[in-house]
C-alpha positions, 0 to 999 in steps of 0.5 A, a space after each residue: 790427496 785434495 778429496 776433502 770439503 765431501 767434493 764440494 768442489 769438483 766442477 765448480 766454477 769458482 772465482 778468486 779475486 786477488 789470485 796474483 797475490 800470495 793468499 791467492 796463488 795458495 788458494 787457487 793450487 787447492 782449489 784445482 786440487 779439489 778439481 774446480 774450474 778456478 777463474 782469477 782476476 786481478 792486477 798483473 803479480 805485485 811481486 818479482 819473484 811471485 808465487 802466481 808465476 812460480 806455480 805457473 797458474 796463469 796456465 792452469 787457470 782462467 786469469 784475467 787482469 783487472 784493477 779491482 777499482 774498475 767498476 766495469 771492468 771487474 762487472 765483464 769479468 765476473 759476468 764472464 766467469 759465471 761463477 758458483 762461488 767467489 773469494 774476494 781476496 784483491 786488497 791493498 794488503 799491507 799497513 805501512 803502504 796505507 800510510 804512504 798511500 791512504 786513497 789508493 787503499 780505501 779505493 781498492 779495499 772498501 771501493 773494490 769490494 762494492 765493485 764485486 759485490 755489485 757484480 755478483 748480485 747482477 748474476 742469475 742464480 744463487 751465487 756464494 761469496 765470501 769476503 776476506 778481510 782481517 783481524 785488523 777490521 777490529 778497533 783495538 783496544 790493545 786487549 788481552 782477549 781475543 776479538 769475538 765477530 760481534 765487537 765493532 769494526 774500526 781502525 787507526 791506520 787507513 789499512 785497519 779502517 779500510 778493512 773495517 769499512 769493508 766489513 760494514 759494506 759487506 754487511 749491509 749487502 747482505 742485510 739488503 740484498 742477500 738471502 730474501 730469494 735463496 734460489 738466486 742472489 748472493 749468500 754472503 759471509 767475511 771472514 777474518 784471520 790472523 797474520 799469515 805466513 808460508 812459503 812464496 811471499 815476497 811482499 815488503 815489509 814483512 817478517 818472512 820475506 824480509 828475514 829470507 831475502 837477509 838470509 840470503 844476503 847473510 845479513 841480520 834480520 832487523 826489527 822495527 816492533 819486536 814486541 808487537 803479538 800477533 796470531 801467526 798461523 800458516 796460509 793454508 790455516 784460513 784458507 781451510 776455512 774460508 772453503 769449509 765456510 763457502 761450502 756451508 753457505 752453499 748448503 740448505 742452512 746457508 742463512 746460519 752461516 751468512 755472517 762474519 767469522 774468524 779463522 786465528 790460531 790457538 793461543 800458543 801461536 800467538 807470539 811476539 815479533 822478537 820470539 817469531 825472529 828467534 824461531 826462524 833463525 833457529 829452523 834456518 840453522 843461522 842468522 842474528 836478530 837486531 832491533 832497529 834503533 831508527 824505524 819510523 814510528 808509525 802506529 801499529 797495533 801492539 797486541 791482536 788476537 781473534 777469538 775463534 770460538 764461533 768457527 770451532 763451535 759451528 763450523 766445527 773448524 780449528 787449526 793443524 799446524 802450530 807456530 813451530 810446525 809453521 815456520 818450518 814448513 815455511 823454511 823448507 818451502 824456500 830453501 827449495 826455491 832458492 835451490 832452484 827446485 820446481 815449488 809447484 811439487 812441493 806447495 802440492 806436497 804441503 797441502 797434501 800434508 796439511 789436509 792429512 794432519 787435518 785428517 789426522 787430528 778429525 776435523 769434519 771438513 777431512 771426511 771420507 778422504 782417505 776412502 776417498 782417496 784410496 777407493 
């Protein structure tokens, strides 16, 4: 288990930002999994209860906390962790928080990154960085094709254009300061993906999180844009290619890879809002789906999806889990906890089957692991 991406990862001083939050926590568990010396840096949990503390990783890794805005700051961190790679996942992540606090997001998601970005081109030799951001960095068209990494960057909400803005001051980093010297310096891609799902996230506002807190509550799971489509995939889908994309870049063909790419599930996970509801309840066993008749009218996207046909053809790199399999690994996940089970065997189980099935259907970044794992 976790001996995939050729060991790439073993030894490695590697740097999360954002890995209180629920993609990060995920990310930091298989990072010390491939055996890395994992380094976090970000603001105290955003949520109680948080997956950060119920996988106990401020023990198990070298955290410190910092406002991502903190220009000096986030400088001493990052000189302090010297790090060979960084995943710069610290945002302000949610559209309708963007709304009630428009400065605050473009300070943490476009300011932030400028910060990071400052600090990692101050380090000595070469360093990887990869830039997360989202499918929301697109200016939709409200199309019914996937969006492809050269149409242009925009945003309606402050959330959409901070990630678009994001997009562009990354690259203009790596127009101007990335890859003129590869024996230092940064090799520098983003990446965006769809929504994610998966079990410890607590954050307001969305689907999952508010559909087990009802559960739990044993009231109905109610809906505010239920006919709203959206590329549902689990955590662990764009976390696979973030770490398939880092150790590319790593590599002697690190400028093929310096670019932006899209890590989206396959069509068939592409669902509506409504249709996600009656599937949750359905592997819940119980619960009702209602439409909320007063939800605040504040614009969201109606359709979005990516195209992932770049990450498939160059990377080599699709999804395993498709929406159903999703859903129910992300079900059994909280039933665990709210049984009062330890979730750090169980999230450790769930990679473990994720980079199996991976293994299963040959994907490249799976090589060698059961001879690995067995030898």
């Amino acid at each position: 288990m976790g001996m995939t991406f050729g060991d790439f990862y073993r030894g490695r001083r590697v740097l999360v930002t954002g890995d209180t939050g629920f993609k990060g926590s995920w990310l930091c568990q298989w990072l010390l999994e491939l055996g890395a010396e994992v380094h976090g840096l970000a603001l105290p949990p955003p949520t109680d209860p948080s997956l950060h503390v119920a996988l106990r990783l401020s023990e198990r890794i070298r955290h410190r906390d910092v406002d991502i805005r903190d220009s000096g700051a986030v400088n001493a961190a990052v000189a302090a962790a010297r790090p060979d790679v960084v995943f710069h996942l610290a945002a302000q992540p949610l559209v309708r928080a963007s709304y009630q606090d428009p400065k605050t997001t473009f300070d943490t998601n476009v300011g932030g990154t400028v910060n990071v970005l400052e600090a990692v081109r101050k380090l000595a030799g070469p360093v990887v960085c990869v830039v997360v951001s989202s499918d929301k960095c697109y200016e939709n068209r409200e199309w019914e094709w996937g969006y492809r990494e050269v149409d242009g960057m925009g945003g309606h909400d402050p959330y959409s254009a901070s990630k678009g803005a994001a997009e562009l001051v990354v690259a203009s980093y790596r127009r101007s300061f990335a890859g003129s010297d590869p024996q230092r310096g940064m090799r520098l891609a983003s990446a965006r993906a769809g929504n994610v799902i998966g079990g410890g996230d607590w954050a307001r506002d969305r689907i999952v999180p508010d559909f087990i807190a009802q559960m739990q509550a044993g009231q109905a799971l109610s809906l505010r844009n239920p006919n709203a489509t959206r590329p549902w995939q689990h955590v662990l889908e764009p976390l696979s290619g973030y770490l398939l994309l880092a150790q590319r870049l790593a590599g002697d063909a690190s400028a093929d890879y310096a670019d932006g790419w899209n890590f989206g599930p396959a069509d068939a996970s592409i669902i509506t809002v409504h249709d996600l509801a009656t599937r949750l309840v359905r592997a819940w066993g119980s619960g009702t789906v209602t439409i909320d008749p007063v939800a605040p009218k504040v614009h969201e996207a109606s359709l979005l999806k990516l195209d992932c046909s770049k990450a498939l053809s160059r990377l080599k790199w699709r999804g395993t889990w498709d929406v159903d399999q999703t859903i129910v690994r992300t079900i059994d996940w909280y039933r665990a906890f709210h049984a009062g089970q330890d979730v750090l065997p169980i999230t450790r189980r769930q990679i473990g089957d994720y980079v199996a099935d991976a293994q299963h259907i040959g994907l490249p970044w799976t090589d060698g692991m059961r001879e690995r794992a067995h030898g």
